[in-house]
C-alpha positions as a Markdown table, in Angstrom:
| # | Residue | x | y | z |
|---|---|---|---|---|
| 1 | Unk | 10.5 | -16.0 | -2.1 |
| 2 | Unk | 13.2 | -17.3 | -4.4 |
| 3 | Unk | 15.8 | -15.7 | -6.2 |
| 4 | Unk | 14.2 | -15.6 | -9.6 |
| 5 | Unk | 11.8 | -13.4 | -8.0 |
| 6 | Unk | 13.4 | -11.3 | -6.2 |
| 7 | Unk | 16.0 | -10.8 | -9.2 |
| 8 | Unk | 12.6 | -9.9 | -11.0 |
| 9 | Unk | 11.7 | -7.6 | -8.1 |
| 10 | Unk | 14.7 | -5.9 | -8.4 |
| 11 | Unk | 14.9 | -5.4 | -12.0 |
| 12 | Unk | 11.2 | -3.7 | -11.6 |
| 13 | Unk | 12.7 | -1.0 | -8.8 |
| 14 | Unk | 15.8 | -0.1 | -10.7 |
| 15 | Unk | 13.5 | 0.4 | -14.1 |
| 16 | Unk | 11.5 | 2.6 | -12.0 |
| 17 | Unk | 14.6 | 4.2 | -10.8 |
| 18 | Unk | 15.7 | 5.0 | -14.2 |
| 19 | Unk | 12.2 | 5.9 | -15.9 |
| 20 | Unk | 10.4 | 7.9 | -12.8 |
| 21 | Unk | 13.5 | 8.7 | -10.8 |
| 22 | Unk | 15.9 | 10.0 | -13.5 |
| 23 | Unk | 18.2 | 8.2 | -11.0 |
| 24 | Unk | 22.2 | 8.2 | -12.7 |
| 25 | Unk | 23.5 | 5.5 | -14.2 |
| 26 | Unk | 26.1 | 4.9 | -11.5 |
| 27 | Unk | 23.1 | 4.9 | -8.5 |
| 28 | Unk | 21.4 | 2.5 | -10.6 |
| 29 | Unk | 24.7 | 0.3 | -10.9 |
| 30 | Unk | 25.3 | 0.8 | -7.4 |
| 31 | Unk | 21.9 | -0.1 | -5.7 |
| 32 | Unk | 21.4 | -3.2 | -7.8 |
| 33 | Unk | 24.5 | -4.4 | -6.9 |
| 34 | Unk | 23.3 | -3.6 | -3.0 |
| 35 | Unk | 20.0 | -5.4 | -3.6 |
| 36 | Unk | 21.2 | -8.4 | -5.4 |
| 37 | Unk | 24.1 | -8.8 | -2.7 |
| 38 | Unk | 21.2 | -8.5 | 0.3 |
| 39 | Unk | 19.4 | -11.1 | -1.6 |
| 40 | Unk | 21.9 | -13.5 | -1.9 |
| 41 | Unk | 23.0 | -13.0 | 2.1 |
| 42 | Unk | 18.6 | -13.7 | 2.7 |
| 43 | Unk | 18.8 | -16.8 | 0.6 |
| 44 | Unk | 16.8 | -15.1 | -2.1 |
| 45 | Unk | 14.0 | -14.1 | 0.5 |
| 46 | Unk | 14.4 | -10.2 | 0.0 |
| 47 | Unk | 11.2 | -9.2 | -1.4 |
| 48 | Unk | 9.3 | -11.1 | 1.7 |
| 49 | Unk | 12.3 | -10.4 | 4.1 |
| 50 | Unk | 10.8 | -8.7 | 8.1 |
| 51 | Unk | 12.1 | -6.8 | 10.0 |
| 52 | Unk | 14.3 | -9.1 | 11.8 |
| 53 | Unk | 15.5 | -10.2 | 8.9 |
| 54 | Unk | 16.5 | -6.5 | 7.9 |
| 55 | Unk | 18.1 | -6.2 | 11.0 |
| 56 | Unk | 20.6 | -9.0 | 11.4 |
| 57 | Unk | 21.7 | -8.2 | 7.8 |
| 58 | Unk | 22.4 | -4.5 | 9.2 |
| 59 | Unk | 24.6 | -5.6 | 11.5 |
| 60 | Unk | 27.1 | -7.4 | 9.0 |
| 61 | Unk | 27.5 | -4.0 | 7.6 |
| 62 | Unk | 29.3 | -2.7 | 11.2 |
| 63 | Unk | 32.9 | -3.2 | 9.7 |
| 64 | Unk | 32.3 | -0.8 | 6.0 |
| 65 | Unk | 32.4 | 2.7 | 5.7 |
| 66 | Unk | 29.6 | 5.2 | 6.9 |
| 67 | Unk | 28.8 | 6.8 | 3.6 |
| 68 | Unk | 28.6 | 2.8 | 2.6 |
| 69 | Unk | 26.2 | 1.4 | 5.0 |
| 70 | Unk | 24.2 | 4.8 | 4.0 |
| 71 | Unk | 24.5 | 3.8 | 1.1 |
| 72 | Unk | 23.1 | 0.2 | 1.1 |
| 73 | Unk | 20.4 | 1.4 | 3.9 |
| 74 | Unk | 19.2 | 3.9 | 1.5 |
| 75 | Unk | 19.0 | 1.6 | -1.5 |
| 76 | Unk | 17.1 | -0.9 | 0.5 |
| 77 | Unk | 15.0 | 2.0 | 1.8 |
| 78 | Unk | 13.7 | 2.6 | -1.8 |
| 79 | Unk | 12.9 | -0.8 | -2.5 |
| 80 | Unk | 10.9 | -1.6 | 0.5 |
| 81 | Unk | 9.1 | 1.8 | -0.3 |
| 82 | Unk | 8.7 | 1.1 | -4.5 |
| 83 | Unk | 7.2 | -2.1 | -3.0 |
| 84 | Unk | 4.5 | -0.8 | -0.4 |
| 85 | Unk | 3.6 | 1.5 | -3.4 |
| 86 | Unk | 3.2 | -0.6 | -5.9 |
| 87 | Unk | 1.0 | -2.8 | -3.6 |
| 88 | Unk | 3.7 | -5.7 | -3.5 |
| 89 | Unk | 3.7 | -5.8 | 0.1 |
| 90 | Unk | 1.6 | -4.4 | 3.3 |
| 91 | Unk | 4.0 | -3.4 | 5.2 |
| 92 | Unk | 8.2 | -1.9 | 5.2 |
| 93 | Unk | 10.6 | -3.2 | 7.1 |
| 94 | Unk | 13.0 | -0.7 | 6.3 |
| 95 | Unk | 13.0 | 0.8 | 10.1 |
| 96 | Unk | 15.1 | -1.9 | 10.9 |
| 97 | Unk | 17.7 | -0.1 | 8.9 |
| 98 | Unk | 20.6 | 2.1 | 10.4 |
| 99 | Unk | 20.4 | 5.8 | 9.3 |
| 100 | Unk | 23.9 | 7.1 | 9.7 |
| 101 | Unk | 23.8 | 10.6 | 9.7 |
| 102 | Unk | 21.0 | 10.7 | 7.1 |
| 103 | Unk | 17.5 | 12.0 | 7.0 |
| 104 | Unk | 14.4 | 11.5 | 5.3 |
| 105 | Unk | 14.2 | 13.1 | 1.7 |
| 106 | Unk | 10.8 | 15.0 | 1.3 |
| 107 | Unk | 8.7 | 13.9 | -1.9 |
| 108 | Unk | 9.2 | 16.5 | -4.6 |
| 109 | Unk | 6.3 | 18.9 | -5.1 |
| 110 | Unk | 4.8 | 21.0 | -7.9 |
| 111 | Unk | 3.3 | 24.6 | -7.3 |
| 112 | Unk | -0.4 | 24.9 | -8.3 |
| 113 | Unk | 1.0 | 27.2 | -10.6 |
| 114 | Unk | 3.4 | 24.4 | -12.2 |
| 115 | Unk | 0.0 | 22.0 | -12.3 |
| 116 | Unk | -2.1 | 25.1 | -13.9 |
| 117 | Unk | 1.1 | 25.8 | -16.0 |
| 118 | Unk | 0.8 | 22.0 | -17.6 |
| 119 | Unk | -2.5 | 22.1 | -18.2 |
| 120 | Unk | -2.9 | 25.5 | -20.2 |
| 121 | Unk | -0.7 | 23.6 | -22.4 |
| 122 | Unk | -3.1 | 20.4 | -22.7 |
| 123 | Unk | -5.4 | 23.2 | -23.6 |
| 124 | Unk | -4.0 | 24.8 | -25.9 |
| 125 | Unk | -3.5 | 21.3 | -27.5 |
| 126 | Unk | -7.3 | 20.9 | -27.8 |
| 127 | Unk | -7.5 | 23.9 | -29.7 |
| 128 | Unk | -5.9 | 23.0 | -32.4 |
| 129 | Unk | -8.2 | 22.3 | -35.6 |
| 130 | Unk | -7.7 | 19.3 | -36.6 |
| 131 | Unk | -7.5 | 17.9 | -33.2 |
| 132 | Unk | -5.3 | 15.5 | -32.1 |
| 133 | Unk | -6.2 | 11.8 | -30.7 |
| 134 | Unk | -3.0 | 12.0 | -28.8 |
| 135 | Unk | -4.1 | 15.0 | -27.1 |
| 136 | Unk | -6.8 | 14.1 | -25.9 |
| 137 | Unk | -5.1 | 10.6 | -24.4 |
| 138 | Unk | -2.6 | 13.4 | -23.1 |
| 139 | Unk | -5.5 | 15.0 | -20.8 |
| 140 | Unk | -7.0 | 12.0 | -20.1 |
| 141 | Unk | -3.7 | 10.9 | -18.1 |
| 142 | Unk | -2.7 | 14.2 | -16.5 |
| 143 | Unk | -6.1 | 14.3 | -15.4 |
| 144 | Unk | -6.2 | 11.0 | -13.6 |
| 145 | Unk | -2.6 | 11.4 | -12.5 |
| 146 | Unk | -2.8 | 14.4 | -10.7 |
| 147 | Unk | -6.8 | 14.8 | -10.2 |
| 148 | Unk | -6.9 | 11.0 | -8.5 |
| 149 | Unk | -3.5 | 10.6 | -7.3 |
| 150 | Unk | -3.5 | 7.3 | -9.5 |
| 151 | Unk | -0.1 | 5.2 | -9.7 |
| 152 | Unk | 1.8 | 4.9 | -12.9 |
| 153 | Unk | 1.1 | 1.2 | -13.0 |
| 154 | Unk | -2.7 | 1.4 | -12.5 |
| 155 | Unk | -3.0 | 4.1 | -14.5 |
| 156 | Unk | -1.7 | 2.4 | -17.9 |
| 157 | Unk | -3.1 | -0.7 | -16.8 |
| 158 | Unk | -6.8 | 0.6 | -16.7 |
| 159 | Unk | -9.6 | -1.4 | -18.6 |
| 160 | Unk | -11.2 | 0.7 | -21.2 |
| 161 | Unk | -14.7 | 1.0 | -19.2 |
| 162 | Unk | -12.7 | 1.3 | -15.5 |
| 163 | Unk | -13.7 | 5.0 | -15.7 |
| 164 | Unk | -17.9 | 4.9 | -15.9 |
| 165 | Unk | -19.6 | 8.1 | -17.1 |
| 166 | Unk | -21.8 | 7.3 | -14.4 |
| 167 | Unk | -19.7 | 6.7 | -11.3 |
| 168 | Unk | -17.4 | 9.2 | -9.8 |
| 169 | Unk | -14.8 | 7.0 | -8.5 |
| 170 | Unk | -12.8 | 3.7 | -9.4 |
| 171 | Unk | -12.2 | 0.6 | -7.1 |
| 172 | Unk | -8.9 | -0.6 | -7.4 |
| 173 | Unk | -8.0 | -4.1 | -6.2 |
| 174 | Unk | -4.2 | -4.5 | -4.5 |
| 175 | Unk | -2.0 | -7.6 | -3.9 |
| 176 | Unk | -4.5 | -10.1 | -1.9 |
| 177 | Unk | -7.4 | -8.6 | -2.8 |
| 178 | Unk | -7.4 | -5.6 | -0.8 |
| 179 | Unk | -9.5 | -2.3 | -2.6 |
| 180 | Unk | -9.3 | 1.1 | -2.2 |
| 181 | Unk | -12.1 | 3.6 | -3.7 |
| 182 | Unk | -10.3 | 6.5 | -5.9 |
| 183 | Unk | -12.6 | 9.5 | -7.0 |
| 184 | Unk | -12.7 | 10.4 | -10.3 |
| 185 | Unk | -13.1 | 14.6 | -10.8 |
| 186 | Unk | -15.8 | 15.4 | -12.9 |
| 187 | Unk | -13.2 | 17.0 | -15.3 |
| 188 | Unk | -11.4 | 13.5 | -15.6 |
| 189 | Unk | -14.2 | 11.7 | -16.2 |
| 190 | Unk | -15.1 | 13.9 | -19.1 |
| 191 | Unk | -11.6 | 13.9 | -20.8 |
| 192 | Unk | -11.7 | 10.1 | -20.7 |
| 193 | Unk | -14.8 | 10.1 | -22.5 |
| 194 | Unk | -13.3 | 12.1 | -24.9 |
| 195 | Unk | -10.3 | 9.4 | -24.8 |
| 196 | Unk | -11.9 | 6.5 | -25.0 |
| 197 | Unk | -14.2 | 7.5 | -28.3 |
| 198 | Unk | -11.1 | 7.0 | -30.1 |
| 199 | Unk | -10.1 | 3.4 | -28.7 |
| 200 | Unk | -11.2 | 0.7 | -30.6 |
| 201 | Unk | -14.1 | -0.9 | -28.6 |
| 202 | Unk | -12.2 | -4.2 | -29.2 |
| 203 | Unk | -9.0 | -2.9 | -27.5 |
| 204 | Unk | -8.8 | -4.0 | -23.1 |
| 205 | Unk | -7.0 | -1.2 | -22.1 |
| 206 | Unk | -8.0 | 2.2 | -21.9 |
| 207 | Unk | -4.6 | 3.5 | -23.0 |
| 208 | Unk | -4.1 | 0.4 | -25.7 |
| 209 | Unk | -0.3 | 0.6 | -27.1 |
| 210 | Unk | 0.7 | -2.4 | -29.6 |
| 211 | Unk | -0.6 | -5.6 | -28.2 |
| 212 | Unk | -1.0 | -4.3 | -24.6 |
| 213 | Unk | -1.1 | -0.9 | -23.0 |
| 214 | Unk | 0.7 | 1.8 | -22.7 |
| 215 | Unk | 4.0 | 1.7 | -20.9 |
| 216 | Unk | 5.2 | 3.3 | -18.1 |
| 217 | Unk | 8.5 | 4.7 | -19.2 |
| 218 | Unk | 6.5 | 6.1 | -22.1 |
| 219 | Unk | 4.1 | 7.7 | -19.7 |
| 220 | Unk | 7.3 | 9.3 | -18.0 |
| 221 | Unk | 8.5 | 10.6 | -21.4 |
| 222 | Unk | 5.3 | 12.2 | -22.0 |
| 223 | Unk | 4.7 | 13.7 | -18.9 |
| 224 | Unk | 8.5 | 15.1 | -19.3 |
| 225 | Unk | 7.9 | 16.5 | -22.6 |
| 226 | Unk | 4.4 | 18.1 | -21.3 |
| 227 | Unk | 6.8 | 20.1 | -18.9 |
| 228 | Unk | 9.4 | 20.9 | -20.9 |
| 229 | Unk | 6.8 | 22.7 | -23.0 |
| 230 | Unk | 4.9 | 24.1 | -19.8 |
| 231 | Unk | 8.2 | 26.2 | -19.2 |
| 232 | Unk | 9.5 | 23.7 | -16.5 |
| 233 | Unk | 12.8 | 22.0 | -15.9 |
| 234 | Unk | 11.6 | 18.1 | -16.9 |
| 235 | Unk | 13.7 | 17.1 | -14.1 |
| 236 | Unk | 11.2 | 18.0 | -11.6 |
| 237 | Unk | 8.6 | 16.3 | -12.8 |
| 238 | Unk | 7.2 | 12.8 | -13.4 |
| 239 | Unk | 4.0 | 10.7 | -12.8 |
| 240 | Unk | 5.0 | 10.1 | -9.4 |
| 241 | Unk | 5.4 | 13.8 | -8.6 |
| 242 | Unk | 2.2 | 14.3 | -10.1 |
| 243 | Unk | 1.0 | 11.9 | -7.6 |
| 244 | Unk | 2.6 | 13.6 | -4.7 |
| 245 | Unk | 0.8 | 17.0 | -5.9 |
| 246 | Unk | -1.9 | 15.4 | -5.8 |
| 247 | Unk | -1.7 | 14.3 | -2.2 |
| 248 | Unk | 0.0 | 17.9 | -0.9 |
| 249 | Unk | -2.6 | 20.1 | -2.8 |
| 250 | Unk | -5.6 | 17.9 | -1.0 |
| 251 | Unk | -3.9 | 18.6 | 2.2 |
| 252 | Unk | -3.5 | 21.9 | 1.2 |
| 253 | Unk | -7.0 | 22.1 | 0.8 |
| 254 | Unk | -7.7 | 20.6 | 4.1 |
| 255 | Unk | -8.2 | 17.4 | 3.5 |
| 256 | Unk | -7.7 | 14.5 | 6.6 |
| 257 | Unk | -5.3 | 11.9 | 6.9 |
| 258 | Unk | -6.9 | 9.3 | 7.1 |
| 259 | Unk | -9.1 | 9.6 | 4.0 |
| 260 | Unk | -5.4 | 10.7 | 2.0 |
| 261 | Unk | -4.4 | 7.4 | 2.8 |
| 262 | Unk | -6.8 | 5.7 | 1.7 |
| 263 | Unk | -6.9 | 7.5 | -2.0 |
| 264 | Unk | -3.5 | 7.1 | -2.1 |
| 265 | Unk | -3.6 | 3.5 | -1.0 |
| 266 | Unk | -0.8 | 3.0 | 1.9 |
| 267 | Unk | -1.3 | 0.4 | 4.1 |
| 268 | Unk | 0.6 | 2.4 | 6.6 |
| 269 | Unk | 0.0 | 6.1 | 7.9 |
| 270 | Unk | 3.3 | 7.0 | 9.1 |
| 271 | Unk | 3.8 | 6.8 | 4.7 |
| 272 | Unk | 1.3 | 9.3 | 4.3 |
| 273 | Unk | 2.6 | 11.0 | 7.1 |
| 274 | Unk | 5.4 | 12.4 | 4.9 |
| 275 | Unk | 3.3 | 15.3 | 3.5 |
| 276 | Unk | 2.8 | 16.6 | 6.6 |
| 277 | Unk | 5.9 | 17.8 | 6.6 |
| 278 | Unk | 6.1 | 19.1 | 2.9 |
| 279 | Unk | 2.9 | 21.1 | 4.2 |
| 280 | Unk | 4.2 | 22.2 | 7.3 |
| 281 | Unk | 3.2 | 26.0 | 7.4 |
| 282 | Unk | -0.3 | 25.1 | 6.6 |
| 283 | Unk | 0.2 | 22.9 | 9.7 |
| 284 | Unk | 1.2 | 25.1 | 11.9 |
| 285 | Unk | -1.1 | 28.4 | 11.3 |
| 286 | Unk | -3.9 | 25.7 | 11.3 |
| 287 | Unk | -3.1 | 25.4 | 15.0 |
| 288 | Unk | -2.3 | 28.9 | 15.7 |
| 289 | Unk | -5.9 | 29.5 | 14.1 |
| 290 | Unk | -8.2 | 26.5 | 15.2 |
| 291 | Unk | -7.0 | 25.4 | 18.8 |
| 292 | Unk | -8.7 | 26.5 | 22.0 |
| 293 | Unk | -5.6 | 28.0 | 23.4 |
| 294 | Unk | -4.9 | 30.1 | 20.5 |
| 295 | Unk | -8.6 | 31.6 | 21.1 |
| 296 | Unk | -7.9 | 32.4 | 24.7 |
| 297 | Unk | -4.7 | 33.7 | 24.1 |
| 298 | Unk | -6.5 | 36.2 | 21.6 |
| 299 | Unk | -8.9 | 37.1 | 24.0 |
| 300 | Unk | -6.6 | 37.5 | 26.9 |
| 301 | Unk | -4.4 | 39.9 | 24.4 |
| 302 | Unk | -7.1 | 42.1 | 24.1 |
C-alpha cells in the first residue's frame, strides 16, 4: 500500500472520528498526527501493515512517555477497528499493540426506552397533515439502522431497489467479494416503501442527495437532531450507536453469537465478543438459570 492511500485511509477514519465520534478537535489533531507518523516509519504500508509489523513499530515507542505510547496504541487501535468495520480489511492487527495501563472501552448503548423514545418521535412526524417526504426518509433510516444493524456507509450507499418488498433480507458484498445476509424487519421494509415512492425512479440511490447519495455526516446530523428532540443528550447517540443497540438488544433477546456476527459482518468473533460484556447480567443469570449445576444445586436446596 502506498502513501497516497493510506493518507486517504487516514483522512476517512479521522472524518469518521469527527462526524460519528464527536471526537475533539485536539484528539483528531493528535491521532492524525500518530497515524501519519506510523505511516511514514511503515513506508506508507499502514493500511495493509500485520501484526509483526505493528509490533516492531511498538517497540520504537519504549523511550516516550506512558500516557504517549497510550496514546499512539489507542489511535492505531481505532483505525485498525474503523477498518475491519468498514470491511477494508479481514482481520486487526492491533493485538500487537502495548496497553499501558489501559482497558477496553465498551461500545455505547441506548435503553430500549431511548430507541422507543426516538421513534414516537418519527411517529409523531407521520402524523402531521401534510406529511413530510423527509419524514418518511427519516424512518426509513432509523429503521434500517437500528432494526438491521446496517453500517453508515452501506446504509447511504443503498441502490433504490436493494430493499425488495418481497424479500426479508439484503446481501451485502464486502472488500473481496465476501457477502453477508442482513434481515430486513417487516416494519423496515414497509417504511422504505413508503421512502422510496418519493425517489425519482431515475435516481441510483435509495437515499439520492445532489448528484449522489446521501452523506454520512449528514446522516449523523440527522440522527443527532432526531435525539435531541426525543429528550436525549445528542452526544450519546449516532448511527454507530444505533448499530451497537442493535447488536445488544438481539443479544438481549437471546440471540447467538455466531449468527450476531454474521449480521453485523465481523470477520472476527472476539469483535463481536465485546457485547458480551455490555450484556453481562443477562450473561450471567442465563447461567444461574440454564446450566445443569444450577438445577442440582436447586434440587439439593430443597
Amino acid at each position: 500500500m502506498s502513501q497516497l492511500e493510506d493518507r486517504a485511509l487516514i483522512e476517512r477514519f479521522l472524518e469518521m472520528m469527527q462526524a460519528e465520534a464527536g471526537a475533539a478537535g485536539n484528539t483528531i489533531a493528535a491521532y492524525g498526527t500518530d497515524l501519519r507518523l506510523a505511516s511514514e516509519a511503515l513506508g506508507g504500508g499502514l493500511g495493509d501493515a500485520g501484526p509483526e509489523e505493528i509490533a516492531r513499530l511498538a517497540g520504537e515507542w519504549q523511550a516516550l512517555a506512558r500516557s504517549t505510547v497510550a496514546r499512539k496504541a489507542a489511535a492505531l487501535r481505532r483505525f485498525f477497528a474503523f477498518l475491519a468495520d468498514e470491511g477494508l480489511r479481514e482481520d486487526d492487527p492491533s493485538g500487537a499493540l502495548p496497553r499501558p495501563g489501559t482497558a477496553r472501552s465498551l461500545p455505547k448503548v441506548l435503553s430500549i426506552g431511548d430507541v422507543d423514545a426516538m421513534f414516537a418521535v418519527i411517529a409523531a412526524r407521520q402524523a402531521r397533515v401534510p406529511a413530510d417526504p423527509l419524514d418518511l426518509r427519516l424512518a426509513a433510516l432509523v429503521e434500517l439502522l437500528y432494526g438491521s444493524g446496517l453500517r453508515a456507509t452501506e446504509l447511504v450507499s443503498l441502490p433504490r431497489n436493494a430493499v425488495a418488498p418481497d424479500r426479508p433480507y439484503l446481501i451485502l458484498k464486502g472488500k473481496g467479494g465476501r457477502e453477508r445476509l442482513v434481515p430486513i424487519s417487516d416494519r423496515a421494509r414497509a417504511a422504505v416503501a413508503e421512502w422510496r415512492a418519493h425517489v425519482d425512479s431515475a435516481r441510483a440511490w435509495l437515499f439520492p442527495s445532489g448528484k449522489s447519495h446521501l452523506s454520512r455526516v449528514r446522516l449523523y446530523q440527522l440522527i443527532r437532531a432526531l435525539a435531541a428532540e426525543a429528550g436525549i443528550p445528542p452526544e450519546r447517540v449516532s448511527p454507530h450507536v444505533l448499530r451497537h443497540a442493535f447488536a445488544t438488544h438481539l443479544l438481549e433477546g437471546g440471540a447467538d453469537l455466531r449468527a450476531l456476527q454474521a449480521m453485523l459482518g465481523h470477520a472476527d468473533i472476539a469483535t463481536t465478543e465485546i457485547y458480551t460484556h455490555v450484556d453481562s447480567r443477562r450473561l450471567v443469570a442465563l447461567v444461574n438459570e440454564r446450566h445443569p449445576l444450577a438445577e442440582a444445586l436447586g434440587r439439593k436446596g430443597r
